[in-house]
N, CA and C atoms as an extended XYZ file, in Angstrom:
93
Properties=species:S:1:pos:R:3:atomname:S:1:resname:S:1:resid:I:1 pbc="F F F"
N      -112.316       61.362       26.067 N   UNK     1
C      -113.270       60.531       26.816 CA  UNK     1
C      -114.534       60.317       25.995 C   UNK     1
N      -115.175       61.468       25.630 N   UNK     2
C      -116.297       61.246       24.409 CA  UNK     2
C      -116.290       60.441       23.493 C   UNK     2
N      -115.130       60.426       23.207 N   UNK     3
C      -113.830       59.479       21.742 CA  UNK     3
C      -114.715       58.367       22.052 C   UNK     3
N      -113.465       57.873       23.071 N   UNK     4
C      -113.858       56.645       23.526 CA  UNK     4
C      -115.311       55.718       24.041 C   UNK     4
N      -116.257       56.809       24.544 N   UNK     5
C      -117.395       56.296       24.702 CA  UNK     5
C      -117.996       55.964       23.428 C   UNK     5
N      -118.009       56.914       22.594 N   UNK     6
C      -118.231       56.496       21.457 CA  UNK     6
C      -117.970       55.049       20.654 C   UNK     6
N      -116.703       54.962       21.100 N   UNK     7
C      -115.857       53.626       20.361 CA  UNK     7
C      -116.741       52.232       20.856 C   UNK     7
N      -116.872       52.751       22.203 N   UNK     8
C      -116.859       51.554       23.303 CA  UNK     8
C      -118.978       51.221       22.806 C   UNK     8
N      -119.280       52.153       22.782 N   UNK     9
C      -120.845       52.214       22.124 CA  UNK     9
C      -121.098       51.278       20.940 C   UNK     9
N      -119.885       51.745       19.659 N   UNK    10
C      -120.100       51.009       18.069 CA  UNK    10
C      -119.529       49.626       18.286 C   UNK    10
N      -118.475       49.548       19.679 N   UNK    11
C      -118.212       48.441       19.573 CA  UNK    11
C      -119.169       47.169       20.013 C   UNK    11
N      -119.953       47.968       20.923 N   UNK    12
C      -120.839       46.690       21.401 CA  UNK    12
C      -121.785       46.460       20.570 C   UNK    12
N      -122.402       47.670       19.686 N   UNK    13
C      -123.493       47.437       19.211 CA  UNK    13
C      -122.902       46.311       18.017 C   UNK    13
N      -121.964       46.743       17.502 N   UNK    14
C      -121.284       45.802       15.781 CA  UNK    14
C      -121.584       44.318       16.627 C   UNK    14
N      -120.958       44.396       17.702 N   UNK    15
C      -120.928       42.871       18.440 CA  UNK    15
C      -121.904       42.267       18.478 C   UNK    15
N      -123.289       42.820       19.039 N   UNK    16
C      -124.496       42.803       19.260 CA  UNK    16
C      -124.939       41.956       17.721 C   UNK    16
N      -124.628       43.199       16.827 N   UNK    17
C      -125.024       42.597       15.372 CA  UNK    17
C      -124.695       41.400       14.630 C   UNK    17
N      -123.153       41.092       15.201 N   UNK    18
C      -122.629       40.274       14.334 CA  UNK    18
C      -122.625       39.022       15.074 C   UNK    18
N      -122.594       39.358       16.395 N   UNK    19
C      -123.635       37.943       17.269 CA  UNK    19
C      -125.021       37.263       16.373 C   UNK    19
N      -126.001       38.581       15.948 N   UNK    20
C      -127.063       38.186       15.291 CA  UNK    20
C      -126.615       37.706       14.174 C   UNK    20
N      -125.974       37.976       13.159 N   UNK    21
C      -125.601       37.772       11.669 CA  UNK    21
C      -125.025       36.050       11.873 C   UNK    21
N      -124.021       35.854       12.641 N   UNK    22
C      -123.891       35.262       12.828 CA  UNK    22
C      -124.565       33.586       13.432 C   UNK    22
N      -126.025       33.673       14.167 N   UNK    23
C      -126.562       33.080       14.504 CA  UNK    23
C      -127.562       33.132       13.087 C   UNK    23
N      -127.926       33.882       12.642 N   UNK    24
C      -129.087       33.731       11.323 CA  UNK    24
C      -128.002       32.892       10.388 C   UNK    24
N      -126.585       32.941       10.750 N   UNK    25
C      -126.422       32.114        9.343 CA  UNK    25
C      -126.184       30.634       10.018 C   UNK    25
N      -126.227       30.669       10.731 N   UNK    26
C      -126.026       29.402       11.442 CA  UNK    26
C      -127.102       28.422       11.373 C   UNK    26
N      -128.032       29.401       11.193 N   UNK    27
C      -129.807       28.712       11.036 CA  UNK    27
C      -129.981       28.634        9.567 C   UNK    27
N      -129.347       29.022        8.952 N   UNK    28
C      -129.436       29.131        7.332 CA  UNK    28
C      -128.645       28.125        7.240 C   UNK    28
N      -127.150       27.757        7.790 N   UNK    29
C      -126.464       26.428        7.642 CA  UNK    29
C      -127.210       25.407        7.893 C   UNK    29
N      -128.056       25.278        9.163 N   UNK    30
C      -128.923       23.990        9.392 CA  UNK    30
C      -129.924       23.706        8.493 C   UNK    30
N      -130.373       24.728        8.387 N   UNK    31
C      -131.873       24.503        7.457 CA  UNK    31
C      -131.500       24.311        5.805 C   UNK    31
């Protein structure tokens, strides 16, 4: 169960991030 909270934690945060990474390059494509 710890495992998994864990998992379920890195997974949102990577998401979180790569939501951002993803939108900065998107603004780097426009600009």
């Amino acid at each position: 169960l710890l495992r998994d909270a864990k998992l379920y934690e890195i997974g949102a945060g990577t998401s979180e991030i790569r939501r951002m990474l993803i939108g900065r390059e998107l603004v780097k494509g426009n600009g």
